[in-house]
MARBA-3410 file (N, C-alpha, C, O; in Angstrom, 1 decimal):
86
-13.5,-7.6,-12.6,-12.9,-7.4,-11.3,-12.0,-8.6,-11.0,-12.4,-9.8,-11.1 ~ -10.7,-8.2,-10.6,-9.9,-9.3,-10.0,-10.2,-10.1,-8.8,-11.2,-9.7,-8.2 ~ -10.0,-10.7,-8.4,-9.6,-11.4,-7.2,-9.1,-10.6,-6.2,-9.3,-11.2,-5.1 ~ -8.6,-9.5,-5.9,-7.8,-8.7,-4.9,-8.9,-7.7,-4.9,-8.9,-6.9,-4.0 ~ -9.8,-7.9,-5.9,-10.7,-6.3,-5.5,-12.3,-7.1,-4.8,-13.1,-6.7,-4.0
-12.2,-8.3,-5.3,-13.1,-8.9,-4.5,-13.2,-9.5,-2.6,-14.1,-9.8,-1.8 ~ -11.6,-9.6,-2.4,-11.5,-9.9,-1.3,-11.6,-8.7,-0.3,-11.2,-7.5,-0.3 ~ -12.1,-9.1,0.3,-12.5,-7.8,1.7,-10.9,-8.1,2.4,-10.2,-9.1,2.7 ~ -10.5,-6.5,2.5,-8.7,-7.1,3.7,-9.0,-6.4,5.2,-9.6,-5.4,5.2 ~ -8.7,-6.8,6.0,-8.3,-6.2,7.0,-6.9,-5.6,7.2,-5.8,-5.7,6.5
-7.3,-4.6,8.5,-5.8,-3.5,8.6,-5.0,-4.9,9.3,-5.5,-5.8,9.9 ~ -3.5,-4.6,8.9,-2.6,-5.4,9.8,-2.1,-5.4,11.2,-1.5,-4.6,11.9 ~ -2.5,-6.5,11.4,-2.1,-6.7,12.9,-0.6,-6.3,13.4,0.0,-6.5,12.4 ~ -0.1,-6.1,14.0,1.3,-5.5,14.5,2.1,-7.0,14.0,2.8,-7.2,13.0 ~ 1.8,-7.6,14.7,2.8,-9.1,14.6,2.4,-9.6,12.6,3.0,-10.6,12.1
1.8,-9.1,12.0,2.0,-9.0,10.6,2.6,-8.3,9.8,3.0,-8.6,8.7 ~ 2.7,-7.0,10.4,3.8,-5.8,10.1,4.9,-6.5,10.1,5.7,-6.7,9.1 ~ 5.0,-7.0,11.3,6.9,-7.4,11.8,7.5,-8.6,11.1,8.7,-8.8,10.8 ~ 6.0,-9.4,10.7,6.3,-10.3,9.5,6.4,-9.9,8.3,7.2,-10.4,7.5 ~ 5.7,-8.9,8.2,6.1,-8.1,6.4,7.2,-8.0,6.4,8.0,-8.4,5.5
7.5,-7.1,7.7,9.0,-6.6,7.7,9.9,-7.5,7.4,10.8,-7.0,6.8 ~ 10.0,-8.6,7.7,11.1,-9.4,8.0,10.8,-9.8,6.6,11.8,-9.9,6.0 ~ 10.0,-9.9,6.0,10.1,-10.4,4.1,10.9,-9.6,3.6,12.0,-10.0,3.1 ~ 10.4,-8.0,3.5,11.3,-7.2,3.0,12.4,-6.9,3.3,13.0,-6.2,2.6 ~ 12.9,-7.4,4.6,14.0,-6.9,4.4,15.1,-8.1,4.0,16.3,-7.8,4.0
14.6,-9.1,3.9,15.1,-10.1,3.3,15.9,-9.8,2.0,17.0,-10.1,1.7 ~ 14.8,-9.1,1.3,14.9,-8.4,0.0,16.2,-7.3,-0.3,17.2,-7.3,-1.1 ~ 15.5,-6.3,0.9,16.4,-5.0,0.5,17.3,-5.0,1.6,18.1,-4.1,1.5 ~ 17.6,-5.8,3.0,18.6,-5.6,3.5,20.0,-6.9,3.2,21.3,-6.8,3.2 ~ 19.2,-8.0,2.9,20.0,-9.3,3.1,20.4,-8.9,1.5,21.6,-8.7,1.2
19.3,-8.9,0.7,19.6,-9.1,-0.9,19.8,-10.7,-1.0,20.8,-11.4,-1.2 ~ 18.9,-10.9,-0.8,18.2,-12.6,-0.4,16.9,-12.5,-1.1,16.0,-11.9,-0.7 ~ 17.3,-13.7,-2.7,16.0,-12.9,-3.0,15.2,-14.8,-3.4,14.6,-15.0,-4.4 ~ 15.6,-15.9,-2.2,15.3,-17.2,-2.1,14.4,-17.3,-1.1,14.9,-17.2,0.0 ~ 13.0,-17.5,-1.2,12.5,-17.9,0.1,12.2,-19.1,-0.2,12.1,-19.6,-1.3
12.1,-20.0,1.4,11.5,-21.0,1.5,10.2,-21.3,1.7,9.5,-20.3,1.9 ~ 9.6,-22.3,1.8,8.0,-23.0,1.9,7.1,-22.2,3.0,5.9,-21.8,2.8 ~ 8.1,-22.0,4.3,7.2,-21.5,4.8,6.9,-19.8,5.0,6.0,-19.2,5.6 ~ 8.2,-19.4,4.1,8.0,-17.5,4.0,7.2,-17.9,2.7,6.3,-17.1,2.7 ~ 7.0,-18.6,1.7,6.1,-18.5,0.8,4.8,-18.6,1.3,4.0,-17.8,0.8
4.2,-19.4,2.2,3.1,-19.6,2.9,2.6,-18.1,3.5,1.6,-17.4,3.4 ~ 3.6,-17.9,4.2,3.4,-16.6,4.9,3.1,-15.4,4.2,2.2,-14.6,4.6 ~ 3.7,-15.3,3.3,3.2,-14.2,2.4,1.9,-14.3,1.7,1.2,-13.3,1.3 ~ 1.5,-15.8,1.4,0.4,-16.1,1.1,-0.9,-15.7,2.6,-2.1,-15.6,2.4 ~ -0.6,-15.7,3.3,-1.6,-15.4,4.6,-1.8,-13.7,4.9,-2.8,-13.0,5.2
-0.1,-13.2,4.6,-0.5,-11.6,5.1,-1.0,-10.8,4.0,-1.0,-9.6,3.9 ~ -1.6,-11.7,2.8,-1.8,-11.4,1.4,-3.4,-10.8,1.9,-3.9,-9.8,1.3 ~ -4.2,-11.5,2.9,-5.3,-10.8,3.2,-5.4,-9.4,4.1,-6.4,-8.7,4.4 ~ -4.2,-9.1,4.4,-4.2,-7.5,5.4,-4.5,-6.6,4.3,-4.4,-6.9,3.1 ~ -4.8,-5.5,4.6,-4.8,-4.3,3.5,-3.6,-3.2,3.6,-3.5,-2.3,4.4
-2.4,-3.8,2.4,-1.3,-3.1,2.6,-1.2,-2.1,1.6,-2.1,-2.0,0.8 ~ -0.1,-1.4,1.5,-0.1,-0.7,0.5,-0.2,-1.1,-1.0,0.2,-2.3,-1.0 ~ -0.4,-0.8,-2.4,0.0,-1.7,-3.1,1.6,-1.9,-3.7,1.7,-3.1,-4.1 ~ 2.3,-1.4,-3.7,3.6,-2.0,-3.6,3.9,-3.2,-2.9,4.4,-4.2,-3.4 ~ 3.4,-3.2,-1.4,3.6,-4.5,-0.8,2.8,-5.4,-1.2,3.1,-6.6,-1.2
1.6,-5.0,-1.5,0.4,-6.0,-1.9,1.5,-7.0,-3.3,1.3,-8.3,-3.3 ~ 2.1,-6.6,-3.9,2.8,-7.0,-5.3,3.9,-7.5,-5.2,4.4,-8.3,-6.1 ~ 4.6,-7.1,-3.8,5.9,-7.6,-3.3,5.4,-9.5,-2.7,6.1,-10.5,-3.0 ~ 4.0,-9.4,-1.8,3.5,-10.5,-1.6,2.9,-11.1,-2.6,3.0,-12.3,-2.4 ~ 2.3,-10.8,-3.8,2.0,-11.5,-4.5,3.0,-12.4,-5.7,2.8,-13.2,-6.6
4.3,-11.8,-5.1,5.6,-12.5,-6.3,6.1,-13.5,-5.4,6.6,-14.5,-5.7 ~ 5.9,-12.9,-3.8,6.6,-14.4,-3.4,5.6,-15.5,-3.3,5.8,-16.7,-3.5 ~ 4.3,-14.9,-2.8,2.7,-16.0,-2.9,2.8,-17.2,-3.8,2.6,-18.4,-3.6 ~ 3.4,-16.3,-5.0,2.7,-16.5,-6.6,3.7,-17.0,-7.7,3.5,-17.8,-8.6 ~ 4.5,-16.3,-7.4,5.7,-16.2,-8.3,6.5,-17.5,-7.8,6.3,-18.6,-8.4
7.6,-17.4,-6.6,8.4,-18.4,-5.9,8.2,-19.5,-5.5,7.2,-19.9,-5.0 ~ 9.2,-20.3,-5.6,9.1,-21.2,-5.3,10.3,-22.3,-4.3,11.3,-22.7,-4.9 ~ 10.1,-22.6,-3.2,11.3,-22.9,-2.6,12.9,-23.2,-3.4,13.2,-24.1,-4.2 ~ 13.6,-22.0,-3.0,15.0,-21.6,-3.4,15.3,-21.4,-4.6,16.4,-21.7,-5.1 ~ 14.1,-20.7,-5.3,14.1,-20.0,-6.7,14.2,-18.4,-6.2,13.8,-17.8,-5.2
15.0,-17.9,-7.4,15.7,-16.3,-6.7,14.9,-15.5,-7.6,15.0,-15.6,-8.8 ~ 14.0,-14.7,-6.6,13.3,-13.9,-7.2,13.4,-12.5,-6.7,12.5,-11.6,-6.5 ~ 14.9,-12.4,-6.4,15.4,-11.0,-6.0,15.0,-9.8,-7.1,14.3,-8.8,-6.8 ~ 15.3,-10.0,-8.0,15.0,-8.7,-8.9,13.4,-8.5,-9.3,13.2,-7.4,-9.9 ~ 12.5,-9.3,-9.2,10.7,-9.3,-9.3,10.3,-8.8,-8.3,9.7,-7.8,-8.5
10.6,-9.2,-6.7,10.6,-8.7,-5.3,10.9,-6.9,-5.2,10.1,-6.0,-4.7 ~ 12.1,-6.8,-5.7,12.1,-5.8,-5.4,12.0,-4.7,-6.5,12.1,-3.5,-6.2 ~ 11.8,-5.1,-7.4,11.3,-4.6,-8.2,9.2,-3.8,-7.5,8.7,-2.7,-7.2 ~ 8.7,-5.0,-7.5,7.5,-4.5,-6.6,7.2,-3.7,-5.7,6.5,-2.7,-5.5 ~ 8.3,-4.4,-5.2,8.5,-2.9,-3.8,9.0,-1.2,-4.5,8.8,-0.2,-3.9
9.5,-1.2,-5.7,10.2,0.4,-5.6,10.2,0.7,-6.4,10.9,1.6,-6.8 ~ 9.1,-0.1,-7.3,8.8,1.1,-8.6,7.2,1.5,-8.2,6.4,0.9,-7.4 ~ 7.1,2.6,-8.8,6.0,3.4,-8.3,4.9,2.8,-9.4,5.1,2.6,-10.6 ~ 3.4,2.5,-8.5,2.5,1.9,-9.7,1.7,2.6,-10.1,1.3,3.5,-9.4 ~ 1.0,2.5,-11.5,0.0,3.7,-12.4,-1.6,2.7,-11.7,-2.5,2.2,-12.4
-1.8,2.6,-10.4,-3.1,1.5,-10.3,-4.1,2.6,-10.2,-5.3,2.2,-10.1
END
């Protein structure tokens, strides 16, 4: 068992949605694929809501993966829009 199957998630709060949103669309509207310290932090926090897994993987590349003003446009959205065998 991983780590993600051990953690208990809660549903997302609205004002975490609007934060998701604004990650992804960093991704797929800006094509901004640089976050800084504190969108990496943040993704690390909405990493406890219970999202889909696509997003769960989208957050765990910037969590995990990134690192202030390392471009991790094509990992990002790669997570987001390929379809997973989970």
């Amino acid at each position: 068992m991983d780590q993600n199957q051990a953690t208990i998630r809660h549903e997302p709060e609205t004002i975490e949605k609007i934060q998701c949103a604004l990650l992804v669309g960093k991704i797929m509207v800006e094509d901004n694929g640089q976050f800084s310290q504190a969108e990496i932090d943040l993704a690390n926090l909405l990493l406890s809501a219970n999202w889909n897994p696509n997003i769960i993987d989208f957050l765990e590349v910037v969590a995990g993966v990134a690192h202030p003003g390392m471009d991790v446009l094509t990992e990002a959205r790669g997570a987001l829009i390929y379809p997973l065998n989970k």
